[in-house]
C-alpha atoms as an extended CHARMM CRD file, in Angstrom:
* protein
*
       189  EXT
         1         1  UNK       CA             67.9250000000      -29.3710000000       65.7410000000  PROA      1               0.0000000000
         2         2  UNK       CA             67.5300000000      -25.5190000000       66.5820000000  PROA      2               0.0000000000
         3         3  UNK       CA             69.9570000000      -23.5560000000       66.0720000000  PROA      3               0.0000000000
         4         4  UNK       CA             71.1580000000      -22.1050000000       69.3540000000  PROA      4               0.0000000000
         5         5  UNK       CA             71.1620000000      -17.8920000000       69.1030000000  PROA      5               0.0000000000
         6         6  UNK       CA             72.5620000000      -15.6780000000       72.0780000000  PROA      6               0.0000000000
         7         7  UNK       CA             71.6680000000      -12.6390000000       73.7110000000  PROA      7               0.0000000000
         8         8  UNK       CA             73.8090000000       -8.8890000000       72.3860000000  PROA      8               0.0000000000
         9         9  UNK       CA             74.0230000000       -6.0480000000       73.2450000000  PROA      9               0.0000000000
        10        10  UNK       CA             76.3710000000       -3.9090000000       71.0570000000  PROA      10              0.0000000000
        11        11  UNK       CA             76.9910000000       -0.5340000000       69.8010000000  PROA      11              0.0000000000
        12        12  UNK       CA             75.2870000000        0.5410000000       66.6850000000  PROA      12              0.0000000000
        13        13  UNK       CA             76.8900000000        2.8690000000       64.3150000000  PROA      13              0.0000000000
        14        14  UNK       CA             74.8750000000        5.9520000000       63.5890000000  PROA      14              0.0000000000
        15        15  UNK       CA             75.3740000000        9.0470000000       62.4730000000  PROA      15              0.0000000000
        16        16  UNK       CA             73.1690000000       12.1190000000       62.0860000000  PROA      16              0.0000000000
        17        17  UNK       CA             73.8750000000       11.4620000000       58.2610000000  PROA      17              0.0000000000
        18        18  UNK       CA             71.9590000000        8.1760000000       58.4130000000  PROA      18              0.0000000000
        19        19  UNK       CA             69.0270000000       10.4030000000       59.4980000000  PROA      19              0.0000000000
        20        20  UNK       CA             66.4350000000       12.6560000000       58.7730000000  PROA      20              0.0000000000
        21        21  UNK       CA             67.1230000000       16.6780000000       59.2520000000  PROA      21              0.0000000000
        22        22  UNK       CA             63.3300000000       16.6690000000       60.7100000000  PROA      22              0.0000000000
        23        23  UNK       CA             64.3190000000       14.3130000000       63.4440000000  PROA      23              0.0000000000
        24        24  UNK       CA             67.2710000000       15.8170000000       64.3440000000  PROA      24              0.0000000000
        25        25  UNK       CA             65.2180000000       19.1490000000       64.8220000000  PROA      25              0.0000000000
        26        26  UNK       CA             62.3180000000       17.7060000000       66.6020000000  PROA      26              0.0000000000
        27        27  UNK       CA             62.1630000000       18.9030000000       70.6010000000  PROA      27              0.0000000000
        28        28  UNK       CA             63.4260000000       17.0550000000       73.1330000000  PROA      28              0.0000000000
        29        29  UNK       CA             60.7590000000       15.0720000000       74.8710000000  PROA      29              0.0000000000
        30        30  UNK       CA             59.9690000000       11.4770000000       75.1030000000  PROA      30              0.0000000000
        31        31  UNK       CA             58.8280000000       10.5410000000       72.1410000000  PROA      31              0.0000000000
        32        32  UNK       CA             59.5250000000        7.3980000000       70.3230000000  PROA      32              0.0000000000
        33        33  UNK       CA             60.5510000000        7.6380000000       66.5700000000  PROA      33              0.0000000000
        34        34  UNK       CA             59.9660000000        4.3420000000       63.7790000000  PROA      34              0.0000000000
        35        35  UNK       CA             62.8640000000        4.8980000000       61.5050000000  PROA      35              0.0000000000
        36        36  UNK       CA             62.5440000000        3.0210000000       58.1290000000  PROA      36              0.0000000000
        37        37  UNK       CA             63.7980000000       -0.5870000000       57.2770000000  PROA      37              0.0000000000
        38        38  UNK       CA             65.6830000000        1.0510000000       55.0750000000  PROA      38              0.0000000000
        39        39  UNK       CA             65.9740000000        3.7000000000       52.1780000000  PROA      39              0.0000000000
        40        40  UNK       CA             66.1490000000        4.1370000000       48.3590000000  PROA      40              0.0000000000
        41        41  UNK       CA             66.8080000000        7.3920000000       46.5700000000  PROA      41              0.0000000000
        42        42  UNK       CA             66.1480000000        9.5450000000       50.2140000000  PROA      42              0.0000000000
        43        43  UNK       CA             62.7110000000        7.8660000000       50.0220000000  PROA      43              0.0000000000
        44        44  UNK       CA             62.1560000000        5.9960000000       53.6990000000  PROA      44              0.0000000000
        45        45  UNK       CA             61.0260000000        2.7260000000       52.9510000000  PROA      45              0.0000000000
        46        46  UNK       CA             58.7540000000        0.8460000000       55.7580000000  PROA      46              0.0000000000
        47        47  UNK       CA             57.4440000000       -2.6860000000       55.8400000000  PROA      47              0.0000000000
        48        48  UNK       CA             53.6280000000       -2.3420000000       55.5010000000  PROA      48              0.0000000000
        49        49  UNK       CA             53.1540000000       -4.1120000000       58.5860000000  PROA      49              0.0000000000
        50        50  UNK       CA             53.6960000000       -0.5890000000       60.3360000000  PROA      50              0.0000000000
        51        51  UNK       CA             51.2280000000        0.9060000000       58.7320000000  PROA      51              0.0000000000
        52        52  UNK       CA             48.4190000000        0.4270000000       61.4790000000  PROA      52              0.0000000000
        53        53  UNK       CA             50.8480000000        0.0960000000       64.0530000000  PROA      53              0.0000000000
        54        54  UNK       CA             51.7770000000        3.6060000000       65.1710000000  PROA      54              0.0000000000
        55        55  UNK       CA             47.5720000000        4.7190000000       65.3910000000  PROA      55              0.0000000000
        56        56  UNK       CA             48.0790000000        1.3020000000       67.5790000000  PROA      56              0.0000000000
        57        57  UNK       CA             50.7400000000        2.3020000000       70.0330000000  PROA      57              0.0000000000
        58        58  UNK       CA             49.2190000000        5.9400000000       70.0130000000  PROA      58              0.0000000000
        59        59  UNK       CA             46.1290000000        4.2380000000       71.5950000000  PROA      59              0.0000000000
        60        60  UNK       CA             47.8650000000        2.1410000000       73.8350000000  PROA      60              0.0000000000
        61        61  UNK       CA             49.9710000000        5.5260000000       74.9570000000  PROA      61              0.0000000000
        62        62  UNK       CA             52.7860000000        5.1830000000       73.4670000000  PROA      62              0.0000000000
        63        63  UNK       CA             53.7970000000        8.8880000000       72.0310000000  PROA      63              0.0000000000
        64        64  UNK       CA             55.0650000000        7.2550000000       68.7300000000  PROA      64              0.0000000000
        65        65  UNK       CA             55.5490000000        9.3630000000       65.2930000000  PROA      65              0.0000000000
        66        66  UNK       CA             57.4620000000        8.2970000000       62.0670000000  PROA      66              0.0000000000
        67        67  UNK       CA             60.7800000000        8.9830000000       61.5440000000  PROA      67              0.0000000000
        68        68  UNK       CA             59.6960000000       10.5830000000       57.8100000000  PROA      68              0.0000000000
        69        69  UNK       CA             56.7730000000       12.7970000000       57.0270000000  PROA      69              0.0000000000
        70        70  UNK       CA             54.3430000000       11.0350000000       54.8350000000  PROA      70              0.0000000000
        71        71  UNK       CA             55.5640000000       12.1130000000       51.7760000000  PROA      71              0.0000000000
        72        72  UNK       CA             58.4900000000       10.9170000000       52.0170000000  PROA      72              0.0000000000
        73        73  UNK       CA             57.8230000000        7.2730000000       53.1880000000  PROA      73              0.0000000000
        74        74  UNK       CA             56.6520000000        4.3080000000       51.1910000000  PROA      74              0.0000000000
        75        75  UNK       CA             55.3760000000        0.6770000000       52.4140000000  PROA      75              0.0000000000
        76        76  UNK       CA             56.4780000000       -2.6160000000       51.1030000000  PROA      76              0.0000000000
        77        77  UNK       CA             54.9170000000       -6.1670000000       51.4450000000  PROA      77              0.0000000000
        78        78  UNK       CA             57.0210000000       -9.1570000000       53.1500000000  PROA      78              0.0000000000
        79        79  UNK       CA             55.8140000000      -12.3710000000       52.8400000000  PROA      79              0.0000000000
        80        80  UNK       CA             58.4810000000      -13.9990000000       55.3120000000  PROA      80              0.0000000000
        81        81  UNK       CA             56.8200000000      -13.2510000000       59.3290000000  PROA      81              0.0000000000
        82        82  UNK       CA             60.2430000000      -14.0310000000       60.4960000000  PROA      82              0.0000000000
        83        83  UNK       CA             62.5580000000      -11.4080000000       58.3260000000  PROA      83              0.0000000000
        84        84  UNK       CA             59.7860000000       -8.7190000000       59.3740000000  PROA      84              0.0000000000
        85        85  UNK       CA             59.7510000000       -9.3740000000       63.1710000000  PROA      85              0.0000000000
        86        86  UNK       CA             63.8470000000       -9.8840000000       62.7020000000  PROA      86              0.0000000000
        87        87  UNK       CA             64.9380000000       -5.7470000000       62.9060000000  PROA      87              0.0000000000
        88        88  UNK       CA             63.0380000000       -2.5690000000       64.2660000000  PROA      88              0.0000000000
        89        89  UNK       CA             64.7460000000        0.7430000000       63.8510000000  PROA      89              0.0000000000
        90        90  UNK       CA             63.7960000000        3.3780000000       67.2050000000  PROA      90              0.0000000000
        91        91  UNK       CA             64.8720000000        6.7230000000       67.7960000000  PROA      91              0.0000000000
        92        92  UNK       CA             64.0540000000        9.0750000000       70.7850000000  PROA      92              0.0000000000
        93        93  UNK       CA             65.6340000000       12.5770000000       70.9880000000  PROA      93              0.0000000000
        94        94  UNK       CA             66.2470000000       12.4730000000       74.8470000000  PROA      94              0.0000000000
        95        95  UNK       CA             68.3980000000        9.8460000000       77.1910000000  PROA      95              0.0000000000
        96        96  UNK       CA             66.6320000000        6.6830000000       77.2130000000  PROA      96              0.0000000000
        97        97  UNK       CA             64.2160000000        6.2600000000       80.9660000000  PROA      97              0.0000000000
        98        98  UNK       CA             62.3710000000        3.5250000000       81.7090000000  PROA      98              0.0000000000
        99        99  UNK       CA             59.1340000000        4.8360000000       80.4230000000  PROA      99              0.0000000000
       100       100  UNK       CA             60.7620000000        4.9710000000       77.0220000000  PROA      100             0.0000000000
       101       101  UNK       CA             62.3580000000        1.8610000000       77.4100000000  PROA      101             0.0000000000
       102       102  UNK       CA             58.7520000000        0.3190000000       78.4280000000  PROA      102             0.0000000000
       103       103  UNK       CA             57.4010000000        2.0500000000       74.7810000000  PROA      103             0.0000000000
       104       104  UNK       CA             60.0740000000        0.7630000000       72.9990000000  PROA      104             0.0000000000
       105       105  UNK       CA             59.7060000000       -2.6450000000       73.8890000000  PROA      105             0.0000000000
       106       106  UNK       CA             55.9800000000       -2.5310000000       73.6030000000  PROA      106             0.0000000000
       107       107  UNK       CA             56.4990000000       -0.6120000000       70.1800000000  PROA      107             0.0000000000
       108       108  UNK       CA             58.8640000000       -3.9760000000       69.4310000000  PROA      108             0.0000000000
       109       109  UNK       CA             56.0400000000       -6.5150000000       70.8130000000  PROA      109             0.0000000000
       110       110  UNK       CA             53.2250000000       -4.8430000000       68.4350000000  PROA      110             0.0000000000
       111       111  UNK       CA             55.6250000000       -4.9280000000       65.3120000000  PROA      111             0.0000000000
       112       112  UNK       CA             55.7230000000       -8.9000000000       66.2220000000  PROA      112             0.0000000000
       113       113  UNK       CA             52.5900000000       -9.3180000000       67.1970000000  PROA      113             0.0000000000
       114       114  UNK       CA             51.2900000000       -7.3520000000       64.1010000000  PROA      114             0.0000000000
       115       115  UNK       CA             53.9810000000       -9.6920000000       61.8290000000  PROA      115             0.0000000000
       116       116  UNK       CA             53.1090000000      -13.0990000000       62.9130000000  PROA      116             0.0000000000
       117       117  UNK       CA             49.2280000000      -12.2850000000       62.9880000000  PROA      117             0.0000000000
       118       118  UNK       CA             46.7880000000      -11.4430000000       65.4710000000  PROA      118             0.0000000000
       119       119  UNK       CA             46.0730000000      -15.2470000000       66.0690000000  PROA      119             0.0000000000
       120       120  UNK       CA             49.5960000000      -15.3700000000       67.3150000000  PROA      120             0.0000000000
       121       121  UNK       CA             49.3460000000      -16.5680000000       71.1250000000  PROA      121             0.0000000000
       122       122  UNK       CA             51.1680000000      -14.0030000000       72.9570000000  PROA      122             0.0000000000
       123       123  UNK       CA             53.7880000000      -16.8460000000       74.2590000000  PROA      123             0.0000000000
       124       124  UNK       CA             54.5470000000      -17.3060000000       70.7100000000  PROA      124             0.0000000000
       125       125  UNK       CA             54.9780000000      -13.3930000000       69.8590000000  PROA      125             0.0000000000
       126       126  UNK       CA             57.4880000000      -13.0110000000       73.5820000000  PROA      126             0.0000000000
       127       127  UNK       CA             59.3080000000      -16.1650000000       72.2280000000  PROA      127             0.0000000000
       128       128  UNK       CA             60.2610000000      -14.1710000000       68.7640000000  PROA      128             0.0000000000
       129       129  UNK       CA             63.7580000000      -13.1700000000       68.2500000000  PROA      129             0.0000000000
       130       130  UNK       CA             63.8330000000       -9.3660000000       67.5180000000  PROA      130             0.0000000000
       131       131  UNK       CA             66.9470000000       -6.8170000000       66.9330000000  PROA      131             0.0000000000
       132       132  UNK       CA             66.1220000000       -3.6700000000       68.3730000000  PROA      132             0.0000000000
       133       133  UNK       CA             68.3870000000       -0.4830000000       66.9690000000  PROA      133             0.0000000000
       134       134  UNK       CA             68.1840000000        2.2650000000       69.1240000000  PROA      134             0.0000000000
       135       135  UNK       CA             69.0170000000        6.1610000000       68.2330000000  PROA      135             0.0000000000
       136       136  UNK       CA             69.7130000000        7.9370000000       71.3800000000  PROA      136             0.0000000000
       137       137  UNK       CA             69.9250000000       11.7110000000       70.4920000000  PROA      137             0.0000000000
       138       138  UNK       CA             71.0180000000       13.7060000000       73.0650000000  PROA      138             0.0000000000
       139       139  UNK       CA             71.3980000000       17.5330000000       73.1050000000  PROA      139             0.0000000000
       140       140  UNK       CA             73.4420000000       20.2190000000       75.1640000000  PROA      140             0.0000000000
       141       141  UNK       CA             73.9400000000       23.6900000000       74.4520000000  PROA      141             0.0000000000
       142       142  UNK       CA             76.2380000000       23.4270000000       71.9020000000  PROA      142             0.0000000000
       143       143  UNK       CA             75.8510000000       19.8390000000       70.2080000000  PROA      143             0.0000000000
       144       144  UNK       CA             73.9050000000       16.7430000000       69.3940000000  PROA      144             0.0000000000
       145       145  UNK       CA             75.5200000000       13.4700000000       70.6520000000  PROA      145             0.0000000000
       146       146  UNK       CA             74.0320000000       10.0380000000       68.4870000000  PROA      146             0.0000000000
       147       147  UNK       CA             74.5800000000        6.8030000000       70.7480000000  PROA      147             0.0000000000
       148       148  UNK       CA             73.4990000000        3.9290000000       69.0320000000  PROA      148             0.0000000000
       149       149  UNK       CA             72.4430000000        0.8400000000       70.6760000000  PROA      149             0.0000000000
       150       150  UNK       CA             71.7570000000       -2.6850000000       69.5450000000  PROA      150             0.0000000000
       151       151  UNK       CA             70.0570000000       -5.3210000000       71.1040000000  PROA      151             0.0000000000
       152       152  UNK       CA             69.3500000000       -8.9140000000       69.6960000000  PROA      152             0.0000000000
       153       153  UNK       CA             67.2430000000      -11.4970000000       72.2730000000  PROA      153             0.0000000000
       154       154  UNK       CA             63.7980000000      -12.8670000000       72.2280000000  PROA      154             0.0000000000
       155       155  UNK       CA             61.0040000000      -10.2230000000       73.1800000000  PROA      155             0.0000000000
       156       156  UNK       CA             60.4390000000      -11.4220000000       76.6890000000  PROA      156             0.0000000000
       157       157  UNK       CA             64.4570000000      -10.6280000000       77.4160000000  PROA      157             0.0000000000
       158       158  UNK       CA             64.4380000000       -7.1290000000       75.5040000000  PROA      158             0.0000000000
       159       159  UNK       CA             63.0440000000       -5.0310000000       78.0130000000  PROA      159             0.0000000000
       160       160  UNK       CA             65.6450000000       -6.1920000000       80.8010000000  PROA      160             0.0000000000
       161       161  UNK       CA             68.7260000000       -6.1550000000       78.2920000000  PROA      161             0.0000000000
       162       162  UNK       CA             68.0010000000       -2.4940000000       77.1480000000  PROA      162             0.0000000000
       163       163  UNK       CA             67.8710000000       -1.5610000000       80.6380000000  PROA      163             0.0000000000
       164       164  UNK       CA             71.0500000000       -3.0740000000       81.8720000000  PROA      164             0.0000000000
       165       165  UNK       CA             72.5870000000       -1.5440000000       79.4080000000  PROA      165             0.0000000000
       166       166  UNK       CA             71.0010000000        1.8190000000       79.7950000000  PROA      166             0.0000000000
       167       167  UNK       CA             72.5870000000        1.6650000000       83.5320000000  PROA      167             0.0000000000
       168       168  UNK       CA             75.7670000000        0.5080000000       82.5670000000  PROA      168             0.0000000000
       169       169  UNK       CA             78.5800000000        2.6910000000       84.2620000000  PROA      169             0.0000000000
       170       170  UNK       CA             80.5970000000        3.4500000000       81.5330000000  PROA      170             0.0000000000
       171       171  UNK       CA             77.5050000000        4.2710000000       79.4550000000  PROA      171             0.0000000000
       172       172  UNK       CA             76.8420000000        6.3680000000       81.8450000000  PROA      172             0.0000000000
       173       173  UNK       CA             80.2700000000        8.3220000000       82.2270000000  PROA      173             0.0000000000
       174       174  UNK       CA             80.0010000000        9.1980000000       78.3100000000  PROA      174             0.0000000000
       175       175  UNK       CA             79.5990000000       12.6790000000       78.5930000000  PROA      175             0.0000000000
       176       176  UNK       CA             78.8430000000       14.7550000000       75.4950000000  PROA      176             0.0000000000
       177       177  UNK       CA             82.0460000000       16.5860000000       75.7680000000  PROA      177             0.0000000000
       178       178  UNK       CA             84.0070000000       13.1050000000       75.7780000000  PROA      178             0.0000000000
       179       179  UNK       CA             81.7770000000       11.2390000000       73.1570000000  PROA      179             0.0000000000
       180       180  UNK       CA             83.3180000000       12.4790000000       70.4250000000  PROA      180             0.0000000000
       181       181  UNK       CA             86.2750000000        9.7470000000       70.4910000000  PROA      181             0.0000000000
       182       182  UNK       CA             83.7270000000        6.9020000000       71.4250000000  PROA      182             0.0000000000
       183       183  UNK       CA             80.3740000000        8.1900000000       68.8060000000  PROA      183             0.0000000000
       184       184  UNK       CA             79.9760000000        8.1420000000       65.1960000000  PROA      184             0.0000000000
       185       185  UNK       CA             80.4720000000       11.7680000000       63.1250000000  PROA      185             0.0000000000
       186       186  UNK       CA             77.4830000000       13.5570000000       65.4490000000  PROA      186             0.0000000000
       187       187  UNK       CA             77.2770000000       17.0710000000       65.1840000000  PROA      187             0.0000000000
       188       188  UNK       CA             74.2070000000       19.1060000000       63.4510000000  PROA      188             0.0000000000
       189       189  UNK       CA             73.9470000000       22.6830000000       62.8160000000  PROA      189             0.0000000000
């Protein structure tokens, strides 16, 4: 019997503490940012999956960069397809558009695609379950605002999750001013 998983969407809880200083001072623009699986010591640690994969979005335009320079990121093997296709960390220093909604779903289809193996059938690699954690960073004058998001569906229903959620009116109506009260500990500088 399979086990029965539903669709979320939920807030993630980020804070410019849980990233790097370099990230928070990159320009605004739309690029996409791979933040680590996780971290040891204030070394980012990445699944070695993701080692071919950003040269692989960068030819398939995505404008994709690591969260970490190189020296401070290290890669680890997984033996398990499904705990490496199960979380992908994504941060963009802008408000989230459709074109960067369409590269971070196709950044999320390549990290499957390049866990399950490139004899995957690309039925198999939409049908994967993925959690998608989404940094929005989002600059005025005088702040930085972190949203997180979090999304949890199978590939083919990512794309059309994120955006509902993007348009979501009270999304939306957070304006920086107010999204202290609603945000995670968010200011830089």
């Amino acid at each position: 019997m399979r086990e029965e998983i539903t669709d979320a969407v939920t807030r993630w809880d980020i804070s410019a503490a849980d990233l790097p200083e370099t990230l928070l001072a990159a320009s605004t623009g739309g690029r996409v940012f791979l933040l680590p699986d996780s971290s040891i010591d204030g070394m980012a640690l990445y699944r070695d999956d993701v080692a071919g994969l950003v040269k692989t979005l960068r030819h398939r335009g995505v404008d994709i960069d690591f969260a970490y320079e190189r020296e401070d990121r290290r890669y680890l093997s997984e033996y398990g397809a499904t705990e490496v296709v199960a979380t992908i960390g994504i941060a963009v220093i802008t408000t989230l558009t459709t074109d960067l909604v369409k590269s971070i779903v196709m950044t999320a289809w390549q990290r499957a695609r390049s866990s399950l193996g490139p004899s995957c059938p690309a039925e198999e690699v939409d049908e994967a379950r993925v959690t998608i954690k989404i940094a929005e960073i989002v600059r005025s004058e005088n702040e930085t605002v972190i949203r997180g998001l979090e999304v949890t569906s199978r590939l083919a229903e990512i794309e059309n999750l994120i955006q509902a959620a993007v348009s979501d009116p009270a999304r939306a109506e957070l304006s920086l001013a107010d999204s202290e009260a609603d945000a995670p500990e968010d200011t830089t500088g």
